[in-house]
C-alpha positions as CSV (number, residue, x, y, z in Angstrom):
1,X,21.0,-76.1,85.5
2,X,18.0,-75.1,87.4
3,X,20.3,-72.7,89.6
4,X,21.5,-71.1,86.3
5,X,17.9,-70.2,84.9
6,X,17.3,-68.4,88.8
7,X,20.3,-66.3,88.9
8,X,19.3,-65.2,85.6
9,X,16.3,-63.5,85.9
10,X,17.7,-61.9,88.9
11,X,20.8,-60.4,87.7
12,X,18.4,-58.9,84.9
13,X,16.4,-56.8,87.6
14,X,19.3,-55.4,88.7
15,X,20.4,-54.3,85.9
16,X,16.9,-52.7,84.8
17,X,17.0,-50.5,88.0
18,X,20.8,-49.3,87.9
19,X,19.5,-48.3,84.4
20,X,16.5,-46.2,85.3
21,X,18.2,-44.5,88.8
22,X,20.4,-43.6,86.3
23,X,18.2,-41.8,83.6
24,X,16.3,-39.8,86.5
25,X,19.5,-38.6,88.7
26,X,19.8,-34.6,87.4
27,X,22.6,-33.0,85.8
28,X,25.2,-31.0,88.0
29,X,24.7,-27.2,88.7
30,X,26.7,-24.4,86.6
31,X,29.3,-22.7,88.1
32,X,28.4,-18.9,89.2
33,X,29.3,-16.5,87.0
34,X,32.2,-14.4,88.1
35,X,31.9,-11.0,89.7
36,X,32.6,-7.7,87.8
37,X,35.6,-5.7,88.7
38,X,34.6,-3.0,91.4
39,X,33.9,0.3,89.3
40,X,36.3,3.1,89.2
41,X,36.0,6.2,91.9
42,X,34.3,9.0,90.2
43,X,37.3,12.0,89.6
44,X,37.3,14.4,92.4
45,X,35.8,18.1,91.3
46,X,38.2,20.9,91.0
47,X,38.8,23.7,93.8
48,X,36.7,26.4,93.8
49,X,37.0,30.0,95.7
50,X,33.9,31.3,97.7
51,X,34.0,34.8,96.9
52,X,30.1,35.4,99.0
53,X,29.9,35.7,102.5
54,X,28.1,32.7,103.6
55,X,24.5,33.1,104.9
56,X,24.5,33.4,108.7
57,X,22.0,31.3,110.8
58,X,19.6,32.7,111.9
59,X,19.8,34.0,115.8
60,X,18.4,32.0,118.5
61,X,14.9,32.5,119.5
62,X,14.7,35.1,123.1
63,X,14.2,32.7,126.2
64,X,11.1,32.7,127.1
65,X,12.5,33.5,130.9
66,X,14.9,35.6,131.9
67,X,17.6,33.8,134.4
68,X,20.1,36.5,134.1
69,X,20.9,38.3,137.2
70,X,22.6,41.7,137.6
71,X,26.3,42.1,139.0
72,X,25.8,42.8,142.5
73,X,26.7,46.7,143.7
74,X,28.6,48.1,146.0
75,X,27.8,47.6,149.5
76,X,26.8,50.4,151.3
77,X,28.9,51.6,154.5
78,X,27.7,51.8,157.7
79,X,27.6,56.0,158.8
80,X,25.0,55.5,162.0
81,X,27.1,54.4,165.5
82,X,30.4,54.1,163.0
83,X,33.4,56.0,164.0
84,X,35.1,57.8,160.8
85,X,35.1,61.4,159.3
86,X,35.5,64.9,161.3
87,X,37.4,63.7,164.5
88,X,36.9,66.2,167.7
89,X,37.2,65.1,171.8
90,X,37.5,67.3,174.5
91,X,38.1,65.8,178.4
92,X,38.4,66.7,181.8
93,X,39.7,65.2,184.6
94,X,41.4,65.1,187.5
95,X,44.2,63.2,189.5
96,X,47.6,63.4,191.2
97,X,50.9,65.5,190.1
98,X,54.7,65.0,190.6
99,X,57.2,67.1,189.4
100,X,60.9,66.8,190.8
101,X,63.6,70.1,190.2
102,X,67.2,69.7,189.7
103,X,70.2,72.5,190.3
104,X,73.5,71.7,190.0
105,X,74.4,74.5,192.2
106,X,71.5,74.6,194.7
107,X,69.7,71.5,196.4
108,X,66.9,69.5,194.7
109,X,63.2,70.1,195.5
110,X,59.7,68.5,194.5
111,X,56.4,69.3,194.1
112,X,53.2,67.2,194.1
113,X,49.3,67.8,194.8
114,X,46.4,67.4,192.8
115,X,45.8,68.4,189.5
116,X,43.3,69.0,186.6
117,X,43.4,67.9,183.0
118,X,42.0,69.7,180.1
119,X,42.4,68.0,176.4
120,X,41.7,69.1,173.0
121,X,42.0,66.8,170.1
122,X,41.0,67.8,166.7
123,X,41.9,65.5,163.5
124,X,40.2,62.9,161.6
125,X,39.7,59.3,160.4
126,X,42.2,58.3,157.0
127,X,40.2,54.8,157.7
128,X,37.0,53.9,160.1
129,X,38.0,53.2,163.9
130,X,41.8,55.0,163.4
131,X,42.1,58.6,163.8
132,X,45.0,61.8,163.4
133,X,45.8,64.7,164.0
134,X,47.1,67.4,166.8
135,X,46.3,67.8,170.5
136,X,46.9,70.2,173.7
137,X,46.8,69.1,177.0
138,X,47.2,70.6,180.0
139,X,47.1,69.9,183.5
140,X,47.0,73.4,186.0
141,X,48.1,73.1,189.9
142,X,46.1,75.7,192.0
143,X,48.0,74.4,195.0
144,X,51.0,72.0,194.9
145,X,53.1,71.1,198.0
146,X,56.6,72.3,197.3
147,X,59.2,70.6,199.2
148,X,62.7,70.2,199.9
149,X,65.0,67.5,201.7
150,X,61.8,65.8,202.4
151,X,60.5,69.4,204.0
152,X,57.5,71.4,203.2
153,X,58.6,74.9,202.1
154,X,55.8,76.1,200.6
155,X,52.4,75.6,198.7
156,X,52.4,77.2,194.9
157,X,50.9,76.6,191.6
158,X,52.0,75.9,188.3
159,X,50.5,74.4,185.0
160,X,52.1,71.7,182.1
161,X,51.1,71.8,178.7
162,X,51.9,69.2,176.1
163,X,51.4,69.9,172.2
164,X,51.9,67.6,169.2
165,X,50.4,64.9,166.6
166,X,48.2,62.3,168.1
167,X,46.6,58.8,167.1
168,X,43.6,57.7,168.7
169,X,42.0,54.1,167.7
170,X,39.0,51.9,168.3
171,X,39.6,48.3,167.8
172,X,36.1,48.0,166.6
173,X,34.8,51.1,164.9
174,X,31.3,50.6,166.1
175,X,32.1,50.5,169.5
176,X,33.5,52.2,172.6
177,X,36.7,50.9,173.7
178,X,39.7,53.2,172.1
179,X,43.3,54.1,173.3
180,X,45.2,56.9,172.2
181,X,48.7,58.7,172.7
182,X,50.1,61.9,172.3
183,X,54.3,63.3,171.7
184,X,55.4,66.4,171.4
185,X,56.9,70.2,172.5
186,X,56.5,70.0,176.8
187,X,56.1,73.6,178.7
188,X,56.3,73.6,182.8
189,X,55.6,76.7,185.1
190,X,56.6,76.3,188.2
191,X,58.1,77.9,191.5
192,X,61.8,78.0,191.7
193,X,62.3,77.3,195.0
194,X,66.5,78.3,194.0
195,X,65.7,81.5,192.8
196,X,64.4,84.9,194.4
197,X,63.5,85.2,197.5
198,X,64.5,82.8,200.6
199,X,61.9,79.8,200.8
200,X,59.7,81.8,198.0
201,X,61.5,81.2,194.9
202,X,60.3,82.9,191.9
203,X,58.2,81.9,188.8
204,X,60.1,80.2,185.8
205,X,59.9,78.4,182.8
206,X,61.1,75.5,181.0
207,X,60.4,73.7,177.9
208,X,61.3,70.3,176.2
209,X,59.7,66.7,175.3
210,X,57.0,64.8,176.3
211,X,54.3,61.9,175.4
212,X,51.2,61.2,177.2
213,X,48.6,58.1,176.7
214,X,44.7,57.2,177.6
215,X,42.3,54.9,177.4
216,X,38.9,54.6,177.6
217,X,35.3,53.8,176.6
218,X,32.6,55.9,174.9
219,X,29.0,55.5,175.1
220,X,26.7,56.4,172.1
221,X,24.3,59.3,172.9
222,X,23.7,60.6,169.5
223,X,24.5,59.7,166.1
224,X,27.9,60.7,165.6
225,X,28.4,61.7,169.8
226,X,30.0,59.8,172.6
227,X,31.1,60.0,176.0
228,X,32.5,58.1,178.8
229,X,35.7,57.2,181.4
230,X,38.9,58.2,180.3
231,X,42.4,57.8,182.2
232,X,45.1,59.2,180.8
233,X,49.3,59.4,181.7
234,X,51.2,62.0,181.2
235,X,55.2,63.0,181.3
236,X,57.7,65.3,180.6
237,X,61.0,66.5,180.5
238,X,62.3,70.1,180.3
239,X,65.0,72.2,181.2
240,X,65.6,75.9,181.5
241,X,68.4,78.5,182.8
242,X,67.4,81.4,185.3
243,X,70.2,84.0,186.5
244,X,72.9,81.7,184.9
245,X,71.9,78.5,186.6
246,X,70.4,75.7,184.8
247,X,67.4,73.6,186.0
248,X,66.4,70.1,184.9
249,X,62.2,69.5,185.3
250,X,60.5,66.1,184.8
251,X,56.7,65.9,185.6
252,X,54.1,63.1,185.6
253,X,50.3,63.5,185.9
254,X,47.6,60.3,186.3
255,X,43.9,61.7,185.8
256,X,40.6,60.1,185.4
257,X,37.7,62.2,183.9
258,X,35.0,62.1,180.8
259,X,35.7,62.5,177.6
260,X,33.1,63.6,174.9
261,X,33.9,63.0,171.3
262,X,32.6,63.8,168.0
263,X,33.8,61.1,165.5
């Protein structure tokens, strides 16, 4: 009995706090209202013509400096020490002939001595260091040895000329080596030893082809003068009839003189 009357009082406290937890625990949250549809895009605005030229923007301010720089010109060429233009050379020299005479009816006979050289060249320069145009040259005998069978007959002179275009060039047209050559119409006069009198011959003439070639070096003396060494070569071949015979020439010269040119 006495353990009824203390589970009693007990069993009422409980019940007094479940009651009052109860009345203080608060009432569950609202839902959150739902979100409004997403609003319609606005309609798009019609197409439209611009019939005014739009405004231009304004131009850019000047730089304050000026970085520009001008197209370079046109280099000047060299005139002073420079070979090019008006071509003119003149030379004199002298050195060793050989000419050798051929007769189908009489012997063969030679002649061979010293000579002298005389050239005139007059052209000019299409392009600096290369020059064209026409030359003489011409190399008298005042006393040439005449022989035949390997026998002197007879001392007599004679001259060869050669005539024609030329081309002379300096591999550097500010300097003085150059090298030239010459073809063209070949003369000879000469003592026929075949002909006239007995061991006197008399004077004839031949004509036909030729070519000669030099070399040298020019020294500056002047703005557009030079001179210096020159050896040149020269040879020929001609032929020519006397009193029904015909005679076959060849000559060769080998001088060394000066040559001056104006180039």
């Amino acid at each position: 009995m006495k353990s009824h009357l203390l589970i009693l009082p007990l069993l009422c406290f409980v019940g007094h706090s479940a009651t009052a937890f109860a009345q203080q625990a608060p009432p569950p949250a609202a839902p959150p209202p739902a979100a409004p549809p997403p609003a319609a895009p606005p309609p798009e605005a019609p197409p439209t013509i611009q019939l005014v030229k739009p405004q231009e923007p304004a131009p850019a301010p000047p730089p304050k400096i000026d970085l520009s720089t001008p197209a370079p010109e046109k280099p000047v060429q060299r005139t002073y020490h420079f070979h090019e233009g008006f071509y003119l050379r003149a030379s004199v020299g002298f050195g060793y002939y050989y000419g050798a005479f051929n007769d189908s009816k009489h012997s063969d006979f030679s002649e061979h001595g010293g000579t002298m050289s005389a050239d005139l060249l007059i052209g000019g320069s299409p392009s600096p260091g290369v020059s064209i145009g026409g030359g003489l040259l011409v190399d008298p005998l005042f006393g040439a040895s005449y022989q035949r069978n390997g026998r002197e007959v007879g001392t007599h002179g004679g001259v060869s000329t050669l005539i024609g275009p030329f081309i002379d060039a300096f591999p550097d047209a500010t300097k003085g080596w150059h090298l030239g050559g010459l073809i063209g119409f070949a003369g000879m006069s000469f003592q026929n030893l075949n002909a006239g009198a007995c061991c006197e011959g008399s004077r004839e003439r031949a004509i036909g082809f030729g070519g000669a070639a030099w070399f040298g070096y020019d020294f500056w003396v002047a703005p557009e003068w030079a001179a210096g060494p020159q050896f040149r070569a020269m040879g020929m071949s001609t032929s020519g009839t006397h009193s029904g015979s015909d005679i076959s020439a060849f000559a060769s010269s080998f001088d060394l003189g000066v040559s001056v040119v104006f180039n």
